[in-house]
N, C-alpha and C positions, 0 to 999 in steps of 0.2 A: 504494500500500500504506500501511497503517499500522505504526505499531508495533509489531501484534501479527500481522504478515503477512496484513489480512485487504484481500480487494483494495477499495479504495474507488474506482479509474474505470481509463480507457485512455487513454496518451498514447504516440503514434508516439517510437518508442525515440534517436534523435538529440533529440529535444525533453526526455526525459526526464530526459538526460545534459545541459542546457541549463542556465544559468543559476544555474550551484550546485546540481543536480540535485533529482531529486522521487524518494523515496524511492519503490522497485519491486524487487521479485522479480527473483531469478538463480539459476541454475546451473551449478554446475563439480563437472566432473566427474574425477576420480582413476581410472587403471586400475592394476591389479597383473597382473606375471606372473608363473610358476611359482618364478620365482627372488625372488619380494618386490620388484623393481624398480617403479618406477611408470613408465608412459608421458608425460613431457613436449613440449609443439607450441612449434612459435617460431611465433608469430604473423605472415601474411602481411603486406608492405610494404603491402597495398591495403585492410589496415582502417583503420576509420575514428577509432582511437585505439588505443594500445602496440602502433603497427609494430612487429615487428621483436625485441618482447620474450618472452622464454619464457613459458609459463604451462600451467596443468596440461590432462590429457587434450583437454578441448575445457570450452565453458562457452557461456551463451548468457543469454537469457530466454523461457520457458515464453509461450507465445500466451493470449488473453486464453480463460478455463476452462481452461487444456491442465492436467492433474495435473503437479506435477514429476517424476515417474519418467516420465511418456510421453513429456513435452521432453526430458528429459535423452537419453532411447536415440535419441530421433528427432533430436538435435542429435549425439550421437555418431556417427550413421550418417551424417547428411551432411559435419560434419567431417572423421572419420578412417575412415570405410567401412567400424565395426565394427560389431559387432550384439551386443553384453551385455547380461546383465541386468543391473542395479545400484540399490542397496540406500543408500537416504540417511543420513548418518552425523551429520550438524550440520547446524547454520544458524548461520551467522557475516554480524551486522549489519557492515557500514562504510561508511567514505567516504572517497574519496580523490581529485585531481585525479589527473585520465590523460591530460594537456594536448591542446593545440588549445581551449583554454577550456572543456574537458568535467569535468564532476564525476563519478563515480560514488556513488551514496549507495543501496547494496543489500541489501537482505536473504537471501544467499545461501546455497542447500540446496547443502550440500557432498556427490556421491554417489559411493559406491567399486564398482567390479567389478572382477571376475578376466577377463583373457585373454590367450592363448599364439597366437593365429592371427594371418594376414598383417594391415598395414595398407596403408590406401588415401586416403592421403588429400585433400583439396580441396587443389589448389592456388591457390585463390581465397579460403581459409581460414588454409594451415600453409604454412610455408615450408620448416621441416625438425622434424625429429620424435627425440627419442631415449629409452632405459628409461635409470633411472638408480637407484640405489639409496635407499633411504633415507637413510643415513650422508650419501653424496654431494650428492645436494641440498641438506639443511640445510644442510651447507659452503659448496655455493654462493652460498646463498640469503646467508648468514650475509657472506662474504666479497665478493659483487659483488651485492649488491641491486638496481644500476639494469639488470642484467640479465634483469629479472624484473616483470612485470606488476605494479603497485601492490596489487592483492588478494592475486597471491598472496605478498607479501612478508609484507602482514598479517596471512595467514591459514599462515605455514609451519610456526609452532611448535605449534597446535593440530593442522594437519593431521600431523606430525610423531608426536605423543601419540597422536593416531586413527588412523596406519597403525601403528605397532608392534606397536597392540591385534587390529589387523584378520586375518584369519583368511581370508577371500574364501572 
C-alpha cells in the first residue's frame, strides 16, 4: 500500500510484518450488542504474534482485490462464527512492534456491526471471548495496556469517540 491506501503489489503477510514492516491494509472489526457492549477475542497462544493478548471483534487483512466489507464478514465468520453486516467507521494508519521481530505498519478500516446471537468461535483463532462495555474497556485499556494488542491500545481513544456516536 501507499499512503493513500492504494495497493501498489503483494507480499505473503509474515514477510510483510518482516523487517520493520511494508506498509499494507487491515481490518478490525468492533461488534455491538443490544446493551452497547462491544465483543472482545483474546487472541489464541498459536498466532503468530500478540498471543495471548485481547483485541477487538476479530481483524485480519483483506486478500489481494477482496473489498474490505467482504474480508471483514468473511474474516468475522471464520473467527467468531458470526454473520453481520458491518459498516466501516475509520481508517486509522500505525505502526507498532508486536514482537518476535515483527513490525506492524497498517492502514487499518476500522468496521462496526450490531449483534445479539450465539458465538462460535475458532479455536485456532480466540482463546476466550467476552462483551464488555464501553466505560469498561477504556478502563482497561487505560489501566493495563500490555493487556491489549498494540493496535488496539493505539486505536482505543478514537475507537472510544466512534462507539458513543454509533447507533448500529
Amino acid at each position: 500500500m501507499d499512503k493513500n491506501d492504494n495497493q501498489i503489489g503483494i507480499e505473503e503477510k509474515l514477510k510483510a510484518h518482516s523487517n520493520g514492516g511494508h506498509l499494507h491494509r487491515a481490518i478490525s472489526v468492533f461488534l455491538f450488542n443490544g446493551k452497547g457492549e462491544t465483543l472482545l477475542q483474546q487472541r489464541a497462544m498459536v498466532k503468530y504474534h500478540s498471543k495471548g493478548k485481547w483485541a477487538n471483534t476479530c481483524c485480519s487483512h483483506p486478500r489481494p482485490g477482496e473489498p474490505v466489507e467482504a474480508a471483514a464478514e468473511r474474516r468475522l465468520m471464520e473467527e467468531m462464527g458470526i454473520n453481520a453486516k458491518l459498516e466501516e467507521r475509520f481508517v486509522f494508519p500505525y505502526e507498532a512492534e508486536v514482537g518476535s521481530g515483527l513490525t506492524e505498519r497498517e492502514y487499518d478500516h476500522i468496521l462496526f456491526g450490531t449483534y445479539d446471537g450465539e458465538t462460535k468461535p475458532n479455536k485456532d483463532e480466540v482463546q476466550a471471548y467476552k462483551w464488555v462495555s464501553i466505560d469498561e474497556f477504556h478502563k482497561w485499556v487505560k489501566e493495563r495496556p500490555d493487556d491489549f494488542a498494540a493496535w488496539v491500545v493505539l486505536m482505543a481513544d478514537r475507537f472510544v469517540e466512534e462507539a458513543r456516536r454509533y447507533e448500529g
